[in-house]
C-alpha positions in Angstrom: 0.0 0.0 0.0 3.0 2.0 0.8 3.9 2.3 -3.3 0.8 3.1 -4.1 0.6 6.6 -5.7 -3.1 8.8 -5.7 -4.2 11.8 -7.5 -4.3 15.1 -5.8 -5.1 18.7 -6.3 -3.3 21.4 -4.3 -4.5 25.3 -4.6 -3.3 28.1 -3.5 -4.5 31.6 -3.9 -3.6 35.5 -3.6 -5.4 38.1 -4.6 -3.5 38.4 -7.7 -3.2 35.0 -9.1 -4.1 31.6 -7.9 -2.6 27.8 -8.9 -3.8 24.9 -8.6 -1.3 21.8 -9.5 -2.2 18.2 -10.0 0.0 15.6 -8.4 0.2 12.2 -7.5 1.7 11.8 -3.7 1.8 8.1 -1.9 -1.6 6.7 -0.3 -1.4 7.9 3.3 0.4 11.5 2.8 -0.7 13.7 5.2 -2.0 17.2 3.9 0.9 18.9 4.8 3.3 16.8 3.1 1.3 16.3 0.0 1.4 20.5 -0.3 5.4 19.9 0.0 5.8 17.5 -2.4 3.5 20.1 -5.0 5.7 22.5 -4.9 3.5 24.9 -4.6 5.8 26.9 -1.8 8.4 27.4 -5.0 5.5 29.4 -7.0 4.4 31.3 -3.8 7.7 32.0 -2.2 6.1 33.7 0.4 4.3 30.5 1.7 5.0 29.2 4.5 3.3 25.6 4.9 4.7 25.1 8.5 2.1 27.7 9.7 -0.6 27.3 7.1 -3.7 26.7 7.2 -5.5 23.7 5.1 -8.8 22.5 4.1 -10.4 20.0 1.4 -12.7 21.2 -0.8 -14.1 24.1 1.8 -13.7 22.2 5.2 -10.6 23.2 7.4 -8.8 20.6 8.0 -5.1 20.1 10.6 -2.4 19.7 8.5 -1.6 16.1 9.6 -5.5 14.9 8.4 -4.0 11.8 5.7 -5.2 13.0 1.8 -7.5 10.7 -0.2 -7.6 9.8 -3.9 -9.4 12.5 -5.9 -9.1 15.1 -3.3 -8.0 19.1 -3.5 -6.1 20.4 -0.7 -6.6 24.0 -0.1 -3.9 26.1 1.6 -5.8 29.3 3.2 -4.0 32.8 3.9 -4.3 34.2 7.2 -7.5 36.6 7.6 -6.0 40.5 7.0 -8.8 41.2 9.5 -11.0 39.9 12.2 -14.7 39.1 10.5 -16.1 39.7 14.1 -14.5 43.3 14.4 -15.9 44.0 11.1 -19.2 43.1 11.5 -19.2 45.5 14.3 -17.8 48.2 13.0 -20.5 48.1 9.7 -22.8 47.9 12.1 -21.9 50.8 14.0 -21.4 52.3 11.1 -25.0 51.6 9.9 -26.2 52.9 13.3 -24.8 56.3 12.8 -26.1 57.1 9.7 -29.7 56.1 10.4 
């Protein structure tokens, strides 16, 4: 089972371009290695998959999680601001100008 090589999908987006590479990694890869072995991090030279976040197909996910046949790993961006903190400040912001 060890040999055994599965098809994968890795993305990775900024707000400027976005990739997403096809791979094959061995069965039992966890998500974090599988986005090593991509590459991806030698497009995006600014990623940093030690600290990333990661998801497939829109479900956060730990990094260690083991990837399955057919699957898209998704490596998120940290959040440039808190949606909480926003919400509140639209909403105070709403409140003021009724």
């Amino acid at each position: 089972m060890a040999n055994q090589l599965i098809n994968i999908e890795v993305a990775y987006a900024t707000p400027e371009r976005q990739k997403i590479i096809a791979c094959q990694v061995p069965a039992g890869t966890s998500l974090l290695e599988a986005a090593k072995l991509s590459g991806i991090s030698d497009i995006f030279l600014e990623l940093d998959l030690d600290t990333a976040d990661f998801g497939i197909w829109g479900k956060t996910k730990p990094g260690k999680t083991p990837v399955e046949e057919g699957q898209r790993i998704e490596i998120y961006r940290p959040l440039l601001a808190d949606p909480k903190e926003s919400r509140r400040k639209r909403a105070e912001k709403r409140a003021r100008e009724k």
